[in-house]
C-alpha atoms as an extended CHARMM CRD file, in Angstrom:
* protein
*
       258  EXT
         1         1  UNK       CA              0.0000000000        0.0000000000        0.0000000000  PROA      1               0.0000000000
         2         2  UNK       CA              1.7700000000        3.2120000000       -0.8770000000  PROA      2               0.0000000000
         3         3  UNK       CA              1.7090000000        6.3300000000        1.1870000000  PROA      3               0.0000000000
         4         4  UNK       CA             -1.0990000000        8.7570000000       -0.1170000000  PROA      4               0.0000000000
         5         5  UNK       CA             -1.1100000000       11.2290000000        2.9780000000  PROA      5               0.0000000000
         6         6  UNK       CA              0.4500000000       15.1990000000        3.0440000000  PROA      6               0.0000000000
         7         7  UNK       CA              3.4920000000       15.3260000000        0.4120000000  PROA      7               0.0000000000
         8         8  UNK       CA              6.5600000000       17.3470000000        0.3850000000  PROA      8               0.0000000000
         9         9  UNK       CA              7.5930000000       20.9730000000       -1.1580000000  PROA      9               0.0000000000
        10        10  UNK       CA             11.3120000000       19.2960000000       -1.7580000000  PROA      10              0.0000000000
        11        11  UNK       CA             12.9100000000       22.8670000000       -2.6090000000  PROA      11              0.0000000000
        12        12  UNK       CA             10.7900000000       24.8510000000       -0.6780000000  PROA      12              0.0000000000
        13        13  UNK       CA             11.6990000000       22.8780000000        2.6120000000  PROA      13              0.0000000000
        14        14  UNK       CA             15.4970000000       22.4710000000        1.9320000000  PROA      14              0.0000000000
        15        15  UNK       CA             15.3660000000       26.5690000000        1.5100000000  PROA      15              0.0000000000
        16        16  UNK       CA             14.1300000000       27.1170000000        4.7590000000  PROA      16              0.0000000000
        17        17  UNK       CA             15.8320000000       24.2970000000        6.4170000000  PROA      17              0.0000000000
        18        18  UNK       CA             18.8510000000       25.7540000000        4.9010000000  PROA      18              0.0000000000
        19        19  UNK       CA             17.8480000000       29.5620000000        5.7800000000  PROA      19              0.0000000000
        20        20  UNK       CA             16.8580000000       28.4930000000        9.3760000000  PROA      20              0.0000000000
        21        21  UNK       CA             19.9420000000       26.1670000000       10.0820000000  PROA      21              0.0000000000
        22        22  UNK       CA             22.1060000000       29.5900000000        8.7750000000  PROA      22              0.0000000000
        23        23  UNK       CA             19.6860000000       31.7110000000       11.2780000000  PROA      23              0.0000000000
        24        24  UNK       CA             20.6930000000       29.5890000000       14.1260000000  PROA      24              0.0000000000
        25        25  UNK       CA             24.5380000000       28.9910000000       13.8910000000  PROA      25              0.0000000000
        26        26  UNK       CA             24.4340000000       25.8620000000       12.2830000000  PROA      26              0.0000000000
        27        27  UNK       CA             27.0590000000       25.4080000000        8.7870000000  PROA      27              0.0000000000
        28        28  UNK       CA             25.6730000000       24.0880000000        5.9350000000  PROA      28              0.0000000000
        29        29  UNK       CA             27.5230000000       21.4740000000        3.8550000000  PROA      29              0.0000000000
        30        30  UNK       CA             26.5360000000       19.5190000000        0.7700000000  PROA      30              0.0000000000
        31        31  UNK       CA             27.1510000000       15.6140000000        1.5660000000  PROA      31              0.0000000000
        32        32  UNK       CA             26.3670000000       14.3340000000       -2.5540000000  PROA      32              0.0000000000
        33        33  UNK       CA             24.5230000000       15.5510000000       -5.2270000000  PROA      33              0.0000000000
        34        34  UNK       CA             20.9890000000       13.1990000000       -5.9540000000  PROA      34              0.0000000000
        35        35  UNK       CA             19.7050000000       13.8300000000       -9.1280000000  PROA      35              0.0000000000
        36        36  UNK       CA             20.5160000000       17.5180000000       -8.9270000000  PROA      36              0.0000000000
        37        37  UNK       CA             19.5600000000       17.8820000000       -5.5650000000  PROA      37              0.0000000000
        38        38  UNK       CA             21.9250000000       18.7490000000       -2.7750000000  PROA      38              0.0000000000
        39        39  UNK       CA             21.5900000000       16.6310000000        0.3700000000  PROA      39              0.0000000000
        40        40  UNK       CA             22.6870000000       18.9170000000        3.2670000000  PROA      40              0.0000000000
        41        41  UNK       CA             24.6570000000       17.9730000000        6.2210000000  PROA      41              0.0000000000
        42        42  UNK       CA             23.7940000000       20.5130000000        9.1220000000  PROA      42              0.0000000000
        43        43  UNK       CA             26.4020000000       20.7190000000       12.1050000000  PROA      43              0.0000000000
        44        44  UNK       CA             27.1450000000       22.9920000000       15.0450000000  PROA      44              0.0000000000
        45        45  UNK       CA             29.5460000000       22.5320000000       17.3360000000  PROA      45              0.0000000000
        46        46  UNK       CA             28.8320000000       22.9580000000       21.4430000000  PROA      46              0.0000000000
        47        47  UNK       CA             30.9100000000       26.2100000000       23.2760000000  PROA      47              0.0000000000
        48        48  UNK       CA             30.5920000000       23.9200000000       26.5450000000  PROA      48              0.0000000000
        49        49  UNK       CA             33.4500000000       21.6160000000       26.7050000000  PROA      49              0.0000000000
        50        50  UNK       CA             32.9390000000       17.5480000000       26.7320000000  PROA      50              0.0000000000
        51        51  UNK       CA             29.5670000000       18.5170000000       25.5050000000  PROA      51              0.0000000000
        52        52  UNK       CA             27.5880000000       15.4140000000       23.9140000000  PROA      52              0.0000000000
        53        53  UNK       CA             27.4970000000       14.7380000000       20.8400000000  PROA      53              0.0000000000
        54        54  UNK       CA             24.3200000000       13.9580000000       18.7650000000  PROA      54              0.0000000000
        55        55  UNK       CA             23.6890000000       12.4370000000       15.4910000000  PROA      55              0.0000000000
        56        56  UNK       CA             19.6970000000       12.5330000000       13.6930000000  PROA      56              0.0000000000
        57        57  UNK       CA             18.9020000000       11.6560000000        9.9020000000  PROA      57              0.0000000000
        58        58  UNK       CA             15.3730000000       11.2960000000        8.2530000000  PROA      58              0.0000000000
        59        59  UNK       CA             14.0590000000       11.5720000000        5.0230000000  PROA      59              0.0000000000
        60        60  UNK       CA             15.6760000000        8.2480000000        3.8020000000  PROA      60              0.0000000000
        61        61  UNK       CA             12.4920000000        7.3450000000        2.7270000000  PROA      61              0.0000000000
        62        62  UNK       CA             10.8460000000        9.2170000000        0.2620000000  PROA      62              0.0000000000
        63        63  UNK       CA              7.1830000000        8.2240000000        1.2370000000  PROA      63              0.0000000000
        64        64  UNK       CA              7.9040000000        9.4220000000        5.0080000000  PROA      64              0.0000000000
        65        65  UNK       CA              8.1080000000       13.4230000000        4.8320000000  PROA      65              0.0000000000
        66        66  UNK       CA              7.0920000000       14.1760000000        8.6400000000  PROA      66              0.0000000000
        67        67  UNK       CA             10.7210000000       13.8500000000        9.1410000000  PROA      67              0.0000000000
        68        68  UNK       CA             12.2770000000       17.0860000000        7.2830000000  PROA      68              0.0000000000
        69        69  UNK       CA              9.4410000000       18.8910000000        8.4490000000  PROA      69              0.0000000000
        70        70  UNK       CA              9.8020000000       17.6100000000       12.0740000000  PROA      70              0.0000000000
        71        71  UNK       CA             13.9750000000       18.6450000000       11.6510000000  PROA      71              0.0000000000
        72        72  UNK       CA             12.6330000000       22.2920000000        9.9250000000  PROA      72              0.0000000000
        73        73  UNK       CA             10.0880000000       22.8260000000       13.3170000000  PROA      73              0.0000000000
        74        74  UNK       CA             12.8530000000       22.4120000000       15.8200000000  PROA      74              0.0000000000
        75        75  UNK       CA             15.1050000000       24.2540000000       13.7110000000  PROA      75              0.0000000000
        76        76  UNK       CA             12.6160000000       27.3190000000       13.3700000000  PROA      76              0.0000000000
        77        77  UNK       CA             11.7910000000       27.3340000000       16.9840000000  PROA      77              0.0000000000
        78        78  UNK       CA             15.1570000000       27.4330000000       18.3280000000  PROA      78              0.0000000000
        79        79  UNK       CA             14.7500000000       23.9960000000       19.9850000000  PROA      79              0.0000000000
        80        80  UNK       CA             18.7610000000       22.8060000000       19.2830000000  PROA      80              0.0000000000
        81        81  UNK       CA             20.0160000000       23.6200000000       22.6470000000  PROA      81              0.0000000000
        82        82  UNK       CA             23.6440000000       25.1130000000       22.9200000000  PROA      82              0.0000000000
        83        83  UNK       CA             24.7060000000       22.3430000000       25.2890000000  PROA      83              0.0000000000
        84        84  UNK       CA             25.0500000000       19.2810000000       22.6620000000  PROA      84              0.0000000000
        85        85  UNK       CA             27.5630000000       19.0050000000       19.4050000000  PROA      85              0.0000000000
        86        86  UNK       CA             25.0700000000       18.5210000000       16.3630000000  PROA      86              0.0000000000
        87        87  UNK       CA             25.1430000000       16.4730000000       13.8750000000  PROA      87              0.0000000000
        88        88  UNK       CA             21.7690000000       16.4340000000       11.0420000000  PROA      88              0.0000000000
        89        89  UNK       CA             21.0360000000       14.9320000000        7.9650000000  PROA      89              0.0000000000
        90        90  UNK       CA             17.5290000000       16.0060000000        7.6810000000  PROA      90              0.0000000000
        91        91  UNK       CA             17.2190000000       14.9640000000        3.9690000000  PROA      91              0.0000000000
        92        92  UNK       CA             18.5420000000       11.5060000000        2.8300000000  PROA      92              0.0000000000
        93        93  UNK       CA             16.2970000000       11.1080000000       -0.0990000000  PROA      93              0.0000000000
        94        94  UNK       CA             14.8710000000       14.0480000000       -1.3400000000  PROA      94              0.0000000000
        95        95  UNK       CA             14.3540000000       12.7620000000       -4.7290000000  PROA      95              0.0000000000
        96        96  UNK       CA             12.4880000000       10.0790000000       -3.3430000000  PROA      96              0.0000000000
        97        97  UNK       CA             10.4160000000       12.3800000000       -1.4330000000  PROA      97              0.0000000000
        98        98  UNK       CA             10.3270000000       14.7610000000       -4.4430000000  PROA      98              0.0000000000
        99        99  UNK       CA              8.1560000000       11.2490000000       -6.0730000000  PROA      99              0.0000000000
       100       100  UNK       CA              6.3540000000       10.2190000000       -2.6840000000  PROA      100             0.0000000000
       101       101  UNK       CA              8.3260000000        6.7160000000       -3.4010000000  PROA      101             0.0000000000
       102       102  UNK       CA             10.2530000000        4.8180000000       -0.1790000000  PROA      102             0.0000000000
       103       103  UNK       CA             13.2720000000        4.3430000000       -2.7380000000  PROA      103             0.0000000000
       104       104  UNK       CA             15.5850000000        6.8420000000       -4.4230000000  PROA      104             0.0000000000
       105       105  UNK       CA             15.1050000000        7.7810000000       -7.9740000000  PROA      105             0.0000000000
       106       106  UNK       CA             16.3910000000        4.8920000000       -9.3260000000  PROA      106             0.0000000000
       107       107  UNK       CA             14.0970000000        2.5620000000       -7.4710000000  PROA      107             0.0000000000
       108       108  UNK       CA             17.2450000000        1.5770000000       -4.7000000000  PROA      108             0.0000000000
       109       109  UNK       CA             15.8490000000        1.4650000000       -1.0990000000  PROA      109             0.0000000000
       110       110  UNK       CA             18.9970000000        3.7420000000        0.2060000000  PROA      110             0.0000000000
       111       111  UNK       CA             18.0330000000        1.7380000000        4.0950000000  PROA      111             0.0000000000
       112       112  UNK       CA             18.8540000000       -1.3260000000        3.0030000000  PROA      112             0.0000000000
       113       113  UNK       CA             22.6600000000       -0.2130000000        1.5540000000  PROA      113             0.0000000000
       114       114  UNK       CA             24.9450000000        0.1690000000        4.2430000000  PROA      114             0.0000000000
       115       115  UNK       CA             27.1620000000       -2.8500000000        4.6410000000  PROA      115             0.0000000000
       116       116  UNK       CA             28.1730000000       -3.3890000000        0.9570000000  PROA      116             0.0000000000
       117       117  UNK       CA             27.2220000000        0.1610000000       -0.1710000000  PROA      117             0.0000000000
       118       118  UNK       CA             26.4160000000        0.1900000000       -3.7410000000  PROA      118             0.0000000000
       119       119  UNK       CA             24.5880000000        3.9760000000       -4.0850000000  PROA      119             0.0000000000
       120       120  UNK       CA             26.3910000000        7.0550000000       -4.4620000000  PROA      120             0.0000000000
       121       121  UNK       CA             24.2350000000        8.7470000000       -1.3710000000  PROA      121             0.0000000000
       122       122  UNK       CA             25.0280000000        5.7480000000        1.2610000000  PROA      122             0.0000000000
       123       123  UNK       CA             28.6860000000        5.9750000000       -0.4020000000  PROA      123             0.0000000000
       124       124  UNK       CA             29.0710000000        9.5620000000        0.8690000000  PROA      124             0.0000000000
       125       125  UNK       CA             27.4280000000        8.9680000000        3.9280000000  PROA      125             0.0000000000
       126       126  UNK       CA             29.4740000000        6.4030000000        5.0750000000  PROA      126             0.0000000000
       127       127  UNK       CA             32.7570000000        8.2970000000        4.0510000000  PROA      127             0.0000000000
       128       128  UNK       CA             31.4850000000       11.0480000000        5.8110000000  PROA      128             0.0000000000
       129       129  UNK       CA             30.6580000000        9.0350000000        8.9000000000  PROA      129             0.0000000000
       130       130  UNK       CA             34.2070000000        7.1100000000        8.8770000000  PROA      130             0.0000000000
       131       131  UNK       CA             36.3320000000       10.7060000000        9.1020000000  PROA      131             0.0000000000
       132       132  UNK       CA             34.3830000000       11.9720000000       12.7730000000  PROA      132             0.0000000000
       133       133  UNK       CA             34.0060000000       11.0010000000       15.7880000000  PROA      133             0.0000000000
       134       134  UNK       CA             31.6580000000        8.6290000000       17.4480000000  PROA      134             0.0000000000
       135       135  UNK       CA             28.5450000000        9.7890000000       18.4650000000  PROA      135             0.0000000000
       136       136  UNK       CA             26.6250000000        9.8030000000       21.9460000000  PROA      136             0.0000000000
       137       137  UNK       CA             23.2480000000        9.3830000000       20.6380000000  PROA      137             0.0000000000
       138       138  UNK       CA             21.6980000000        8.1780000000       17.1170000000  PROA      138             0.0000000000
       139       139  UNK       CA             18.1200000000        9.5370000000       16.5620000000  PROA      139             0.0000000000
       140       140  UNK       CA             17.1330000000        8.3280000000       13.6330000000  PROA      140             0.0000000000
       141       141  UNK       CA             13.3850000000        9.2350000000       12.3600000000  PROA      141             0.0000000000
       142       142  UNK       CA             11.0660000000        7.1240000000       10.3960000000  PROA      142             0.0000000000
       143       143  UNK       CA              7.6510000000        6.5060000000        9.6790000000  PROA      143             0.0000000000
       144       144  UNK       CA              5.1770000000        3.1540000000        8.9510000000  PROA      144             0.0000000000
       145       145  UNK       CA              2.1220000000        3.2230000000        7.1350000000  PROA      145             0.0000000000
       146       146  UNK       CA              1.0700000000        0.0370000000        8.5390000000  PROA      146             0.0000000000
       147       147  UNK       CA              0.9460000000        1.1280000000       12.1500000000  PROA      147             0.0000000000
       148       148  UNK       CA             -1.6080000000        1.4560000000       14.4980000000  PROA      148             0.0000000000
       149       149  UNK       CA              0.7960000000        4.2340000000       16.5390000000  PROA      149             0.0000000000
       150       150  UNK       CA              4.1240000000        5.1440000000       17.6800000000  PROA      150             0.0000000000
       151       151  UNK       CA              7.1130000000        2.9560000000       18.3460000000  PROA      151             0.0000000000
       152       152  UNK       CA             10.7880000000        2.9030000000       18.4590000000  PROA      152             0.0000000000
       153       153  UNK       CA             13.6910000000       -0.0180000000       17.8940000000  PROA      153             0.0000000000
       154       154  UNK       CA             15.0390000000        0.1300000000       21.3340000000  PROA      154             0.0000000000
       155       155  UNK       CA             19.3440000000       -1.4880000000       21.7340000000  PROA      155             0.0000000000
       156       156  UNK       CA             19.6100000000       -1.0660000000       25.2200000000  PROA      156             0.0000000000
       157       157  UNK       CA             23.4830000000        0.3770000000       26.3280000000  PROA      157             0.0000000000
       158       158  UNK       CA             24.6960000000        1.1180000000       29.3640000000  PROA      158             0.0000000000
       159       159  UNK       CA             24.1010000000        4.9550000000       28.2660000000  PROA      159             0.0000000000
       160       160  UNK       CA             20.3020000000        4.2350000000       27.3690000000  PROA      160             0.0000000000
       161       161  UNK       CA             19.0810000000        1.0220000000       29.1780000000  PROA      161             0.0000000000
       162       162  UNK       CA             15.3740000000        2.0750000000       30.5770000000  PROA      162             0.0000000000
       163       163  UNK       CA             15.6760000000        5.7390000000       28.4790000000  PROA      163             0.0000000000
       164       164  UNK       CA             13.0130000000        3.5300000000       25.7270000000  PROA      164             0.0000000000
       165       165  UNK       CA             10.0350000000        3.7000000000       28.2300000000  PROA      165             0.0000000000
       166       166  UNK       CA             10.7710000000        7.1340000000       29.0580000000  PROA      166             0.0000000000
       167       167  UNK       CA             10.4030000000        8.2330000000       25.8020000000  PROA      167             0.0000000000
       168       168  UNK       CA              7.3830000000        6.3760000000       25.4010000000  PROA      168             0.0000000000
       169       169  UNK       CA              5.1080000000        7.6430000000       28.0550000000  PROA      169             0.0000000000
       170       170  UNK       CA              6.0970000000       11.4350000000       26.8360000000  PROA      170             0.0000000000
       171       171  UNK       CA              5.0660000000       10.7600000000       23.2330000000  PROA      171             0.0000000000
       172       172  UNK       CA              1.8500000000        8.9160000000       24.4770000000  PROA      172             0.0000000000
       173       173  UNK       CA              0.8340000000       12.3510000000       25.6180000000  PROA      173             0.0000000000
       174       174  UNK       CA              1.1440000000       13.7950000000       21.8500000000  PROA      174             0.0000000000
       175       175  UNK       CA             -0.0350000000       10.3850000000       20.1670000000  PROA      175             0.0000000000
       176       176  UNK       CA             -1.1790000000        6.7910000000       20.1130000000  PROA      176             0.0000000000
       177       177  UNK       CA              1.3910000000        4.4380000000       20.8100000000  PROA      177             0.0000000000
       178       178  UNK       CA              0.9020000000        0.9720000000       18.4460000000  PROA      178             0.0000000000
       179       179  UNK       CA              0.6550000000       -1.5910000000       21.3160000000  PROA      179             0.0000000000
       180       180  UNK       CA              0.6960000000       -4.5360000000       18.9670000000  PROA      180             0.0000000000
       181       181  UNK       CA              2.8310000000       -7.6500000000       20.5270000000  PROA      181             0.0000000000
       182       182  UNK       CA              4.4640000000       -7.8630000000       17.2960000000  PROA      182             0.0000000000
       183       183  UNK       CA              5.9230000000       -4.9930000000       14.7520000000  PROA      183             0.0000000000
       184       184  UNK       CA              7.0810000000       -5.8550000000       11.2870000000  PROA      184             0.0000000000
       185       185  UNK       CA              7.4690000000       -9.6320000000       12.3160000000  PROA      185             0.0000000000
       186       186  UNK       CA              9.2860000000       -8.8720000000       15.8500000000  PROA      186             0.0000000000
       187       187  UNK       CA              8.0700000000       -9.0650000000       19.0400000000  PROA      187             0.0000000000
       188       188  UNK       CA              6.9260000000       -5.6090000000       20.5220000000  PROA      188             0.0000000000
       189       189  UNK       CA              6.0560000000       -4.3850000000       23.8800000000  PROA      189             0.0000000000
       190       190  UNK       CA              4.0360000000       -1.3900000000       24.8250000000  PROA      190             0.0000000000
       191       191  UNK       CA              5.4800000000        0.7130000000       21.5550000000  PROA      191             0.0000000000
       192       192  UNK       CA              9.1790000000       -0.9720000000       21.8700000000  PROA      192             0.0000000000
       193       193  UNK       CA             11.1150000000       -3.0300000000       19.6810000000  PROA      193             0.0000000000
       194       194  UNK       CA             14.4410000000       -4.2230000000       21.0300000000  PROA      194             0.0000000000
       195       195  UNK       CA             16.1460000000       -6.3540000000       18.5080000000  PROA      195             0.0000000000
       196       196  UNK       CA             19.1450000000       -8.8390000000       18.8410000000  PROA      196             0.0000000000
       197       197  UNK       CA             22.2960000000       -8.0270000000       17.1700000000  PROA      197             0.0000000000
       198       198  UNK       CA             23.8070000000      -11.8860000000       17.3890000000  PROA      198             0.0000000000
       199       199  UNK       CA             24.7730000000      -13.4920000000       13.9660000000  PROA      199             0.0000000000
       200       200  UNK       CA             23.4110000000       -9.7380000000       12.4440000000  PROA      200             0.0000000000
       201       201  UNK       CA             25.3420000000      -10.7010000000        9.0790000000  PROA      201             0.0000000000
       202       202  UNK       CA             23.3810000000      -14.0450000000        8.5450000000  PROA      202             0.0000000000
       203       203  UNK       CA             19.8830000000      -12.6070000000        9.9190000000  PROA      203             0.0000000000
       204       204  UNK       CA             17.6370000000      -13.8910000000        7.6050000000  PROA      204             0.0000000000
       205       205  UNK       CA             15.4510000000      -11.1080000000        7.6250000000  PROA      205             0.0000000000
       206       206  UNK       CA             17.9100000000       -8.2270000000        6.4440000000  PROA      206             0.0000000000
       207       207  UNK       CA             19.6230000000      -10.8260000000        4.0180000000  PROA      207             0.0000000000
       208       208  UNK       CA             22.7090000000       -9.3990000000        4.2400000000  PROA      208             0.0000000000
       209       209  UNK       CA             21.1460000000       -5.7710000000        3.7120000000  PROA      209             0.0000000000
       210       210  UNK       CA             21.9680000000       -3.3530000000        6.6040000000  PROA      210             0.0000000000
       211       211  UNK       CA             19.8530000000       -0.1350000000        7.2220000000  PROA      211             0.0000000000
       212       212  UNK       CA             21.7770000000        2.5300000000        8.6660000000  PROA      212             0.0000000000
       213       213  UNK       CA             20.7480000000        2.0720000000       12.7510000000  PROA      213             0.0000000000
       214       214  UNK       CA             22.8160000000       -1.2660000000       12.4200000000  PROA      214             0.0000000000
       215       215  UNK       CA             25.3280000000       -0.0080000000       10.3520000000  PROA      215             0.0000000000
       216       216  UNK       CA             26.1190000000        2.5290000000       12.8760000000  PROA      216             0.0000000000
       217       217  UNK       CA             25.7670000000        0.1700000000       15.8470000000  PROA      217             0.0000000000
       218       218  UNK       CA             27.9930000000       -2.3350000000       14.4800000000  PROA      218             0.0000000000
       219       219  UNK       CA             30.9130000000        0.0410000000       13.2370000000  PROA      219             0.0000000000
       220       220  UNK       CA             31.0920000000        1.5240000000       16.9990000000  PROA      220             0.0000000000
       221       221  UNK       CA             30.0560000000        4.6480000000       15.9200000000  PROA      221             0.0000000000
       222       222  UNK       CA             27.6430000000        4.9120000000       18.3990000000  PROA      222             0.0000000000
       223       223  UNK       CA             27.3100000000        4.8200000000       22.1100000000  PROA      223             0.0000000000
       224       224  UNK       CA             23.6130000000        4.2960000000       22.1930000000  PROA      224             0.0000000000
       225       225  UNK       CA             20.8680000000        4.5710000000       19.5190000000  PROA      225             0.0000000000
       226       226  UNK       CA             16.7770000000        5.0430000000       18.6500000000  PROA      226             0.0000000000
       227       227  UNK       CA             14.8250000000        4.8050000000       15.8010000000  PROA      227             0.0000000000
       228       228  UNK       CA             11.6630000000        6.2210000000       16.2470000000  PROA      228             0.0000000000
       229       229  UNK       CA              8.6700000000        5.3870000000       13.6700000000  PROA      229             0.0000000000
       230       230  UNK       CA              5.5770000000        7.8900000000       13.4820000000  PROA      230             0.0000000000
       231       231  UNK       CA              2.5980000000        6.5890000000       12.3580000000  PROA      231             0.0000000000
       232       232  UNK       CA              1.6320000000        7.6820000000        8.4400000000  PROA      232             0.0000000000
       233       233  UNK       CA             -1.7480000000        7.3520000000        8.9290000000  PROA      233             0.0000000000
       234       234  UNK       CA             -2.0270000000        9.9880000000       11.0320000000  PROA      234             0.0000000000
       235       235  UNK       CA             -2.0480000000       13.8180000000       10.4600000000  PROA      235             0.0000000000
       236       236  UNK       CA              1.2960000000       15.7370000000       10.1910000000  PROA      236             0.0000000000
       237       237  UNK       CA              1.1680000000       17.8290000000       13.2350000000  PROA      237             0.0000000000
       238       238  UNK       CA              0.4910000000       14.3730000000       15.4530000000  PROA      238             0.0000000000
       239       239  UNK       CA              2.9350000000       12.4840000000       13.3780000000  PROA      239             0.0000000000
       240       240  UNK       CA              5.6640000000       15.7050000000       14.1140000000  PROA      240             0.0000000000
       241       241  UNK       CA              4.8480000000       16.2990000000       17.3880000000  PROA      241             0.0000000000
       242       242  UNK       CA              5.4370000000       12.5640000000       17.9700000000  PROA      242             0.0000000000
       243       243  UNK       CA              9.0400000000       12.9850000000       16.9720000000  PROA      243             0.0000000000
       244       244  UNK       CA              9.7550000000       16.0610000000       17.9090000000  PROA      244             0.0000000000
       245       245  UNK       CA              8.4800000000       14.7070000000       21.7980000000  PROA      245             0.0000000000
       246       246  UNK       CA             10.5560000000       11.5060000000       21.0610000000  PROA      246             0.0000000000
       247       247  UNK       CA             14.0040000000       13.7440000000       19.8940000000  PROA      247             0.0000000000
       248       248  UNK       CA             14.1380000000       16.1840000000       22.9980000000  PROA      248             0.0000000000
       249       249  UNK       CA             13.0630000000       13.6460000000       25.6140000000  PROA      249             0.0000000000
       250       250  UNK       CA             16.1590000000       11.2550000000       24.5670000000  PROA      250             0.0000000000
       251       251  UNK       CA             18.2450000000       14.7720000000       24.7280000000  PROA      251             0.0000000000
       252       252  UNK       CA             17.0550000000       15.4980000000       28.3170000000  PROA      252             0.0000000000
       253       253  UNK       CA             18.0600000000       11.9700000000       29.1200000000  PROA      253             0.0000000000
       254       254  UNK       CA             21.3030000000       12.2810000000       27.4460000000  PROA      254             0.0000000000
       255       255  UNK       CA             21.8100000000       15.6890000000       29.0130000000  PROA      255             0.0000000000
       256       256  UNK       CA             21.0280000000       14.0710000000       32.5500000000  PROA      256             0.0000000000
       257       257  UNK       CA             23.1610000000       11.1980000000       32.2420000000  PROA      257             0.0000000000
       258       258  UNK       CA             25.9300000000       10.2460000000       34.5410000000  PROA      258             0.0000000000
C-alpha cells in the first residue's frame, strides 16, 4: 500500500531548512549531489566543553516526509540547545520524497545499503561518517504506514538502558502508541522493539542488507541509539509532534546522564 497522505515541497523545505539552520549557527555542507539535488549535512559545534554529541537523519524514505518537516520545526523554533555538538542529515532522499516513493530515484531502497554500499548517497554517507568522531546518541526518524501508533527499535546500552520507556510515556501524551505484541514480524512491547544483534550478518530477515541504525551500531560509531517510527496514517502535526516529543526527551536523558 503506498503512502497517499500530506506530500513534500522538496525545494521549498530544503530553503528554509537551509535559511533556518544559517539563522541559528548551524554550517551548511553539501554531503552528494541526488539527481541535482543537494543533500545537506547541518552541524554545530557545542561552546561547553565535553559537551555530547548527537547524530539525527530522516528523510531516507521518500514516502515518510514528517521527518524534514519535524527537523525544519525544531530548527525554526530554536529547539537545538547550545549544550550538545550537532550532527543532522535532515534529507537523505529528497528525490524520493520529491516522487512520494520509499526508494531513491532509481528505485534503490537507500536503508537497506549500508554494509556493501552500492549507491552514491550511502557511499558519501558512510565516508562522511568514517572521518568523525563517534557519536553519543543516534536519533534516527522514520515513519510506517502500517501502524496502528508510535514505536521505536530500542538497543539497550549502558548509556540508554530504561531511556526507551521514558520516551514512550512522553510521546503517548502527543499520540497513540501501536501496542501490537508484534511490529514488522518482531516481538513488541508497549510501543518498543528491542532487537538482537547476534549473527546480524546471517539474519535472515535483512539478508545481508543493513539499514543505517545497524550499520552505525555495528561500526562503533555509536554509544547508544533510537529509531523512532511515526505513524503515516495519522495527520502531520500528530505524526511531528510525535518525533519532535521523542528527539528532545532522549536529549534530556542524554543531558542528565551520569
Amino acid at each position: 500500500m503506498p503512502y497517499t497522505g500530506e506530500t513534500l515541497d522538496v525545494t521549498a523545505t530544503l530553503l528554509r531548512l537551509n535559511q533556518a539552520a544559517r539563522d541559528h549557527g548551524f554550517s551548511c555542507v553539501s554531503l552528494v549531489d541526488q539527481a541535482g539535488i543537494i543533500l545537506p549535512i547541518l552541524t554545530r559545534p557545542s561552546t561547553y566543553s565535553n559537551a555530547p554529541r548527537v547524530y539525527i537523519s530522516t528523510g531516507m524514505h521518500g514516502d515518510e516526509p514528517a521527518g524534514p518537516l519535524m527537523i525544519l520545526d525544531l530548527l525554526e523554533r530554536e529547539q537545538f540547545c547550545p549544550n550538545i555538538d550537532w550532527t543532522l542529515f535532515p534529507m537523505l532522499n529528497p528525490a524520493g520524497l520529491r516522487l512520494n516513493q520509499r526508494e531513491n530515484h532509481m528505485g534503490i531502497d537507500l536503508n537497506r545499503d549500508y554494509l556493501n554500499p552500492t549507491t552514491k548517497e550511502v557511499i558519501a554517507h558512510v565516508n562522511y561518517i568514517e572521518e568523525q568522531e563517534p557519536w553519543d546518541l543516534s536519533l534516527i526518524i522514520h515513519e510506517d504506514w502500517e501502524s496502528d501508533g508510535f514505536y521505536l527499535y530500542d538497543k539497550p546500552t549502558d548509556l540508554t538502558d530504561g531511556w526507551a520507556k521514558t520516551i514512550v510515556e512522553r510521546v503517548r501524551k502527543v499520540c497513540p502508541i501501536d501496542l501490537s505484541e508484534a511490529i514488522d514480524k518482531m516481538s513488541s512491547s508497549e510501543g518498543i522493539i528491542s532487537p538482537r544483534f547476534e549473527n546480524i550478518k546471517e539474519d535472515p530477515k535483512l539478508k545481508g542488507q543493513w539499514p543505517e541504525a545497524i550499520y552505525l551500531f555495528m561500526t562503533e560509531k555509536v554509544r547508544g541509539s533510537f529509531t523512532f517510527e511515526a505513524p503515516s496514517s495519522y495527520d502531520m502535526p500528530t505524526r511531528i509532534k510525535a518525533l519532535e516529543t521523542a528527539i528532545l526527551t532522549s536529549v534530556e536523558l542524554l543531558s542528565t546522564a551520569e
